[in-house]
C-alpha positions in Angstrom: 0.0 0.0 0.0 2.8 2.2 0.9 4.4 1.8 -2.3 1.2 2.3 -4.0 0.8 5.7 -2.5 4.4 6.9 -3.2 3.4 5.6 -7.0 0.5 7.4 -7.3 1.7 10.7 -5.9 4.6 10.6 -8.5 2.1 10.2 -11.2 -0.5 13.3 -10.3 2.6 15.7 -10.0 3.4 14.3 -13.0 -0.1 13.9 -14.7 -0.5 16.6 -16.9 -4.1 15.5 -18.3 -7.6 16.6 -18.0 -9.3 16.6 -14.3 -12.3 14.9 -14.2 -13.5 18.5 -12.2 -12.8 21.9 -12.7 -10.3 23.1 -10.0 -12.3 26.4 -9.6 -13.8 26.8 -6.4 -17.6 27.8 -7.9 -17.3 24.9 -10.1 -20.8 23.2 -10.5 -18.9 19.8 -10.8 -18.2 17.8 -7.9 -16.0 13.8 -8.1 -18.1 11.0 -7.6 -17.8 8.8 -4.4 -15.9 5.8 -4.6 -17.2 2.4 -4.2 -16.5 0.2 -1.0 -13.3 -1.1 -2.6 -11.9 1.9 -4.3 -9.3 4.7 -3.4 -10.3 8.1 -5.0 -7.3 10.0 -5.7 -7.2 13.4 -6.5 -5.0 16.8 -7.1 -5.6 20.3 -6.6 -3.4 23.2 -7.6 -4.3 25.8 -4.2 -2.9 28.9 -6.6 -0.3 30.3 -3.9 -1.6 29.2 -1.1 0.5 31.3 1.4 -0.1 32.7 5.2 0.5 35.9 6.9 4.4 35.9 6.9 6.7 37.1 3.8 9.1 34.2 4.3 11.1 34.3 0.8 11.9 36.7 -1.8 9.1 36.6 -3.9 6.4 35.3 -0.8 3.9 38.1 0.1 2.1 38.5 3.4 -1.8 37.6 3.3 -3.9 39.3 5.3 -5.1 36.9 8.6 -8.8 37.3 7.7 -7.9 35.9 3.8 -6.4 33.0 5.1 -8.7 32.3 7.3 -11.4 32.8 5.0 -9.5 30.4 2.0 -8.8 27.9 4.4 -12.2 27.4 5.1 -13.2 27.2 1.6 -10.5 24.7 0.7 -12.0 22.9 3.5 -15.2 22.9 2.0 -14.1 22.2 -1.5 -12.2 19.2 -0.1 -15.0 17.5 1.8 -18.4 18.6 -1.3 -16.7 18.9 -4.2 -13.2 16.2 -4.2 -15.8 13.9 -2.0 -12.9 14.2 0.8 -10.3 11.4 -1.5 -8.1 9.3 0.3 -4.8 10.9 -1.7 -5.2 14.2 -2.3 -1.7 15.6 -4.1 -1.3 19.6 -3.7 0.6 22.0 -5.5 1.4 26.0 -4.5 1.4 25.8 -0.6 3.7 27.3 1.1 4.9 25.6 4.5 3.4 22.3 6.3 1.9 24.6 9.1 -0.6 26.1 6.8 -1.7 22.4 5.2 -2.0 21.8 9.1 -4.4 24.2 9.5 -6.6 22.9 6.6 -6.5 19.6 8.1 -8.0 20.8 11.1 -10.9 22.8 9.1 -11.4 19.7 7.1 -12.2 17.9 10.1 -14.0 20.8 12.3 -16.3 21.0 8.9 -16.9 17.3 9.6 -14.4 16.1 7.0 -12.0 12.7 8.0 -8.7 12.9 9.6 -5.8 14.0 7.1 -2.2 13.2 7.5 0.0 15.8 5.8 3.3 14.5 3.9 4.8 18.0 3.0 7.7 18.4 0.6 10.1 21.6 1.4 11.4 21.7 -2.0 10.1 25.3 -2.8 10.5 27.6 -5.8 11.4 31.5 -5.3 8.0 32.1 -4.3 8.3 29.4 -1.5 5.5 27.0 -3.1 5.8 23.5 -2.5 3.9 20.2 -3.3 2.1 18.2 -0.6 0.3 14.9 -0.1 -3.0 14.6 2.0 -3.7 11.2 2.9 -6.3 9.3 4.9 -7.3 5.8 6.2 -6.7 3.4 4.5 -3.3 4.9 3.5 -0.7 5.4 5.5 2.3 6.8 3.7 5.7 6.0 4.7 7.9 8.6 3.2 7.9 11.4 0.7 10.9 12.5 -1.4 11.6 14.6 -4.0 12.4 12.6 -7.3 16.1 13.6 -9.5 16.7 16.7 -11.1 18.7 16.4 -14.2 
């Protein structure tokens, strides 16, 4: 299973197809559940997904209340519109504490339990990828795959 998940996270950085839903937040279109014996896996793109602190060159500071505010929205989107998946791969977050916070909105808005596998490899703005994962799948590690 472990190697399952590390497999499947390599391919939806990697995917570069069409989403079976739009990624935008007042998107119509939500995933549909997955059976008994299926893992729903999905991706989402959070479009600089920072917090209140400039903490790299090209970072900027969001205001507290707009963090707050997207947070809960993710939230939202995660649970009604991804159908809360079991793998969820992100892209554009900026720091593990953040994804912590959505983790704990997720399950305040009745949402499951995530675990968050974050990956510090960050660009100039200080995005980074991440993997969300729930029961049944319990990931083991997460590293960066070869440059060059």
């Amino acid at each position: 299973m472990q190697r399952l998940a590390g497999l499947c996270l390599v391919l939806l950085l990697l995917w570069q197809g069409t989403a079976q839903a739009s990624c935008r937040l007042d998107s119509p279109t939500s995933l549909s559940p997955p059976a008994a014996h299926e893992l729903l896996i999905a991706t989402q793109n959070a479009w600089l997904f920072h917090d209140e602190t400039q903490d790299f060159r090209y970072d900027r500071a969001v205001p507290r209340q707009q963090v707050d505010a997207r947070i809960e929205a993710l939230a939202s989107y995660i649970i009604h519109r991804l159908v809360a998946p079991h793998l969820l791969a992100m892209q554009e977050v900026e720091n593990k504490a953040l994804l912590e916070r959505l983790v704990k909105a997720v399950r305040a808005q009745g949402g499951p339990q995530y675990q968050v596998n974050f990956l510090p490899n960050r660009d100039e703005a200080g995005n980074a990828v991440a993997l969300l994962s729930r029961a049944p799948v319990k990931v083991a590690r997460v590293q960066a795959l070869p440059t060059a």
